[in-house]
C-alpha positions as CSV (number, residue, x, y, z in Angstrom):
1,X,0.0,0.0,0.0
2,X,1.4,3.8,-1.1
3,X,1.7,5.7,2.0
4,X,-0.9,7.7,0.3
5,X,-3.4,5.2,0.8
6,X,-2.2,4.6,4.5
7,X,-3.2,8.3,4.9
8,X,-6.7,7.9,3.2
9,X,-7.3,5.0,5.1
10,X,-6.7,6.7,8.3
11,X,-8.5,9.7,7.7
12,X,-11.9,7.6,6.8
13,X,-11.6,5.3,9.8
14,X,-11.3,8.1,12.0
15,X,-14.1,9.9,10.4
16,X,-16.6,6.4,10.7
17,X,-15.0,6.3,14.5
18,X,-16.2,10.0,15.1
19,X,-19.6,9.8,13.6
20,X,-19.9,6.3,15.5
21,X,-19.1,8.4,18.8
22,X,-22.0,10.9,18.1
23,X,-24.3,8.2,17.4
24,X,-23.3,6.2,20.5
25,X,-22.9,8.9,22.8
26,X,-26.6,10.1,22.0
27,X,-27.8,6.9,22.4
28,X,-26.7,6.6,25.8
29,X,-28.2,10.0,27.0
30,X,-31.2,8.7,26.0
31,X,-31.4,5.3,27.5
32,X,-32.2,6.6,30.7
33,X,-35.5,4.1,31.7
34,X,-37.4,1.6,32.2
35,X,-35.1,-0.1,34.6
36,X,-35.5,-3.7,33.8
37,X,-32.1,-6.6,33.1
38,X,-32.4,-6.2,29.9
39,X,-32.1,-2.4,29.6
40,X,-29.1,-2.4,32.1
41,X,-27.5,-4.7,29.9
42,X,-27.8,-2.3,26.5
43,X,-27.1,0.9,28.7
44,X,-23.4,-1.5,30.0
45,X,-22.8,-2.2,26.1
46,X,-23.3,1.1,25.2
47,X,-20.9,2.8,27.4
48,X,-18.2,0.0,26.8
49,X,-18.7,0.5,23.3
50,X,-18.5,4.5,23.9
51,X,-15.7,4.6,26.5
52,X,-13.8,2.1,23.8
53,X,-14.1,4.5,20.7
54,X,-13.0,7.6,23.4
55,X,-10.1,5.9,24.2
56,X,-8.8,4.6,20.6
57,X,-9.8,8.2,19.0
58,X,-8.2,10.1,21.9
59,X,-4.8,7.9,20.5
60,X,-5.7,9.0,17.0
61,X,-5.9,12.4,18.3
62,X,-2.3,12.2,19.4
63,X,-1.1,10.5,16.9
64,X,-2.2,12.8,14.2
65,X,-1.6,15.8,15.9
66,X,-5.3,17.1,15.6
67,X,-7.6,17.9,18.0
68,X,-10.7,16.6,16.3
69,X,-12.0,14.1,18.8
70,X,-11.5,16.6,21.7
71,X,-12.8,19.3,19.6
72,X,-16.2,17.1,19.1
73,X,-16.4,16.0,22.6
74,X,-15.9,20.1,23.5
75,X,-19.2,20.3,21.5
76,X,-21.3,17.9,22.7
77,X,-20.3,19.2,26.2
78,X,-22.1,22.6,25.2
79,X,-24.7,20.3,23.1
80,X,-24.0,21.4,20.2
81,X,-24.3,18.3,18.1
């Protein structure tokens, strides 16, 4: 692979990862209730699954010298997204 591609690559996983972040992180604002098994079980997988894609993009972030994942996160602090 060119390093070219490597670069194109990275840029579109990390775009899926961030978009995957904003779709996770609202869902798990809004599973708040009922408070049954089986809801406590998709709230647990959805914060793995978030806290998992906050860890890898905040990697990315240094990696790539951007601030982009902790430019988004800045956002949907102020709830903006």
């Amino acid at each position: 692979m060119k390093p070219r591609d490597y670069e194109k690559a990275w840029h579109t996983l990390k775009e899926k990862m961030l978009s995957d972040y904003v779709k996770t992180h609202k869902a798990v604002e809004k599973i708040i209730k009922p408070n049954n098994q089986y809801h406590l079980f998709q709230v647990a997988n959805a914060m793995v699954g978030k806290n998992e894609l906050q860890r890898l993009l905040e990697v990315m972030d240094y990696l790539d010298e951007t601030n982009e994942f902790s430019n988004l996160l800045h956002d949907l602090e102020r709830g903006s997204e």
